[in-house]
C-alpha positions in Angstrom: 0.0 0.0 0.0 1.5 3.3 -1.1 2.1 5.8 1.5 -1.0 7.8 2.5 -0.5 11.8 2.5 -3.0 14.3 3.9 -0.5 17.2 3.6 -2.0 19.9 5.5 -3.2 17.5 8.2 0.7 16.2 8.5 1.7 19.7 8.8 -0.9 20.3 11.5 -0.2 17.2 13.8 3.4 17.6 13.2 3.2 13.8 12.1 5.1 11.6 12.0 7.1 12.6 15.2 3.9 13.9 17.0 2.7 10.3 18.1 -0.1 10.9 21.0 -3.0 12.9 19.4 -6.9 13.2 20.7 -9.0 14.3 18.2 -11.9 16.4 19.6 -15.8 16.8 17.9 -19.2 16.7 19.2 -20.3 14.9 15.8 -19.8 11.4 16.3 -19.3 10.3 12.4 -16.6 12.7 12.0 -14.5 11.2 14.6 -15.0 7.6 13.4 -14.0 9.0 10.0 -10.8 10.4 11.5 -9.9 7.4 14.0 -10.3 4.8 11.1 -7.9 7.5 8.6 -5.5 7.4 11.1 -5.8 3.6 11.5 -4.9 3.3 7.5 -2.5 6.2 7.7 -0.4 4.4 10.4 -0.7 0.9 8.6 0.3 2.9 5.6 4.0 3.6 6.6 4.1 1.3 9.4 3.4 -1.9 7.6 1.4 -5.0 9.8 1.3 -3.1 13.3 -1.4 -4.6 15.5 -4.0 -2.3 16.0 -6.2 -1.8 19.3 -9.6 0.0 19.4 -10.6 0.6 22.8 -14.6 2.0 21.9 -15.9 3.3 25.1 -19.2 4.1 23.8 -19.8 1.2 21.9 -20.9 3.1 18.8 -18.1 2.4 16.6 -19.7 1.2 13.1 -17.8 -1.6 11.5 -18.9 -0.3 7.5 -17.1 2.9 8.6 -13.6 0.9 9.2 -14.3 -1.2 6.2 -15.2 2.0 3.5 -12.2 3.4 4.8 -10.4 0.2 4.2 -11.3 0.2 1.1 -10.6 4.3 -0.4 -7.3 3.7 1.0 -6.5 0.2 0.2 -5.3 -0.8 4.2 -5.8 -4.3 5.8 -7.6 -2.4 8.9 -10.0 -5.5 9.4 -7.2 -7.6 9.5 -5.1 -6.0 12.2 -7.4 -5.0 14.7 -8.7 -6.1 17.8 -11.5 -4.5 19.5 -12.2 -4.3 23.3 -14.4 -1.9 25.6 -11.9 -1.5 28.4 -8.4 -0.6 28.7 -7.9 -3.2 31.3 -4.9 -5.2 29.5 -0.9 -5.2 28.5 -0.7 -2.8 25.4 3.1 -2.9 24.7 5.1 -0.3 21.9 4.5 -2.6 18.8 0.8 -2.0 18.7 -1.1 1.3 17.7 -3.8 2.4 20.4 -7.1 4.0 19.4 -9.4 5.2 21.5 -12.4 6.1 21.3 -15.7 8.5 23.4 -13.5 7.9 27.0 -15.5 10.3 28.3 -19.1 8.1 27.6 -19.5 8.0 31.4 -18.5 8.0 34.7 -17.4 4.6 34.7 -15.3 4.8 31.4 -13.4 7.8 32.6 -12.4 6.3 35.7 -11.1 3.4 33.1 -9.0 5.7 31.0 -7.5 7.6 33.4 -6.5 4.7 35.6 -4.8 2.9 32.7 -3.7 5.7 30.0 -0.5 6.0 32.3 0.6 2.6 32.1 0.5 2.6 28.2 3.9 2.2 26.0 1.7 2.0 22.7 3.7 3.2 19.4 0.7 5.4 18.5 -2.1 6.9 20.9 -4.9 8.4 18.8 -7.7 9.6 20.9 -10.9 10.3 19.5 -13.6 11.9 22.1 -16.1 15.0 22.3 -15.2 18.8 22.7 -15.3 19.2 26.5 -13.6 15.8 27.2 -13.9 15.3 30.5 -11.5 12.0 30.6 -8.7 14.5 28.7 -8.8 16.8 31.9 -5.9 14.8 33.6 -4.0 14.0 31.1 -0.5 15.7 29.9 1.4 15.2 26.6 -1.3 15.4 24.3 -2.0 17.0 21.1 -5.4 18.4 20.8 -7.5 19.0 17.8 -11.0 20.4 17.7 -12.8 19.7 14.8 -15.8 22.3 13.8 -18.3 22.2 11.2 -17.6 25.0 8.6 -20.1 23.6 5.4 -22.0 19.9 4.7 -18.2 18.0 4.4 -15.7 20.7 4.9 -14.2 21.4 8.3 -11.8 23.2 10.6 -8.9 21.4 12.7 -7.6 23.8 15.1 -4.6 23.2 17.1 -2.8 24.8 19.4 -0.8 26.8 16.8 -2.1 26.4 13.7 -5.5 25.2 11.9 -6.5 23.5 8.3 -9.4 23.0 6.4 -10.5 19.8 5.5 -12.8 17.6 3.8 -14.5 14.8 6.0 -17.1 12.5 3.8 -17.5 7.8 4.1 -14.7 8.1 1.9 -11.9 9.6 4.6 -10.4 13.0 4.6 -8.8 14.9 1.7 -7.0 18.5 1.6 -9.2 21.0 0.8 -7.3 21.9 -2.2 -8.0 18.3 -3.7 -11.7 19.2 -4.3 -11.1 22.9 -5.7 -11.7 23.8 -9.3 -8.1 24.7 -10.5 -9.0 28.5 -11.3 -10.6 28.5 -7.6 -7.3 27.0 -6.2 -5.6 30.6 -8.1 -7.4 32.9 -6.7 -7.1 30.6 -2.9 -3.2 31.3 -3.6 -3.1 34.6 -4.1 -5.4 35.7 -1.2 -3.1 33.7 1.3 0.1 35.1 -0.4 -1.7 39.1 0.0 -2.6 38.2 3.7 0.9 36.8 4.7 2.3 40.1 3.4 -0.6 42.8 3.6 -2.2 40.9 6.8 -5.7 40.2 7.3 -7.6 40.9 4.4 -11.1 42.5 4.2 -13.9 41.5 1.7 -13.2 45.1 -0.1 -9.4 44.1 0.0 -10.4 40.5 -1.4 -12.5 41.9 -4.2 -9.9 44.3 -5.5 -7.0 41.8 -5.6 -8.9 38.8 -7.3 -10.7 41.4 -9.6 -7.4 43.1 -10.7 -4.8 40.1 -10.5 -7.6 38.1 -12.9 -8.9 41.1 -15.2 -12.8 41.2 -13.9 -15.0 43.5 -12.2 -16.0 43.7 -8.8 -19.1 41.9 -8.8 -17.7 38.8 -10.4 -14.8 38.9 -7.7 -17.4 39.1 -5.0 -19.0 36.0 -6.5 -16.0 34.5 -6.6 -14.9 34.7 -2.9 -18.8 33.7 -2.3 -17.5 30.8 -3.8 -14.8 30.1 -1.7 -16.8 30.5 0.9 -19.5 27.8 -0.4 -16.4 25.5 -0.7 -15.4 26.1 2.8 -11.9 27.5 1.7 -12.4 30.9 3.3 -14.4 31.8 5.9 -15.5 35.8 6.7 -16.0 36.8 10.0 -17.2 40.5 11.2 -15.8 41.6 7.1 -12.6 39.7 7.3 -11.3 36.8 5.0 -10.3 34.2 7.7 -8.3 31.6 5.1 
């Protein structure tokens, strides 16, 4: 299986070297999408690592592991073992997924009394926005995942943030599903902020409209657009890219 490259997501996680990562939403497909990515990502340039699936919540769906399997072309279904608890030996040649430890009472009390005792090559966490089981726990990469349009969506870390694209068939760079004379105009709007600084829709408008020869009312419905795509966002008149 060739190697599987999410490029602004790598940049974001700071992967391969960032290896314990928790993965925060409140919308439960999104974060089965992203658990089972990261399952065929890791099987991707690791080779046959066992992998572990702790699911808390018990709300993992199989299909979701095995369309994933499939876009990506990963043996997921044959390297993983599934379990409720984290009540047993996880040593450093097996990749550990978890998944909604903060379901209830009881499972946080299971998470935080074993999380410690874990060597695991890889510890993806996957749980809701307030993650209550996270609250104790150090040496963690968080990402919070919000909705920006119907597939596209913001990761925000602690330094940095990409949009994505989250569908059944995984998760693709948001450049990968832009028109190529969409991906232009993208470009040039991040190149203008990065030296001008944030950018207002006036600002926007005048750049696209004179850097591609058209007036201002086909600029505007250009960035609108954008917008639609989930490339931009604008927030009190400022292009938030």
């Amino acid at each position: 299986m060739e190697k599987l490259n999410i490029h602004s997501l790598e940049k974001l996680i700071s992967w391969p070297q960032n290896r314990r990562i928790a993965f925060l939403s409140d919308i439960e497909w999104v974060k089965q999408i992203i658990q089972a990515v990261m399952m065929a990502k890791i099987l991707s340039e690791i080779g046959n690592i066992k992998i572990i699936l702790v699911d808390y919540s018990k709300t993992f769906l199989p299909e979701v592991l095995e369309n994933v399997e499939k876009e990506y072309g990963a043996s997921i279904m044959e390297n993983i073992l599934i379990s409720n608890s984290l009540k047993f030996n996880v040593s450093n040649k097996v990749s550990l997924h978890i998944h909604n430890p903060s379901a209830n009472e009881k499972t946080i009390h299971d998470f935080r009394e074993n999380i410690f005792k874990v060597s695991s090559l890889f510890t993806i966490i996957t749980d809701n926005k307030s993650s209550r089981a996270l609250r104790q726990v150090r040496g963690l990469l968080k990402v919070y995942c919000s909705r920006v349009s119907q597939n596209v969506f913001m990761f925000k870390a602690i330094l940095d943030k990409a949009m994505l694209e989250v569908s059944s068939r995984g998760i693709r760079d948001i450049y990968s599903i832009l028109p190529e004379g969409l991906r232009k105009i993208l470009r040039l709007l991040r190149e203008a902020s990065i030296e001008y600084g944030p950018l207002t829709v006036s600002d926007a408008v005048t750049i696209i409209s004179h850097s591609i020869g058209v007036k201002r009312n086909v600029a505007h419905k250009i960035l609108v657009k954008l917008t639609k795509y989930g490339a931009i966002k604008i927030e009190k008149n400022i292009i938030v890219i």
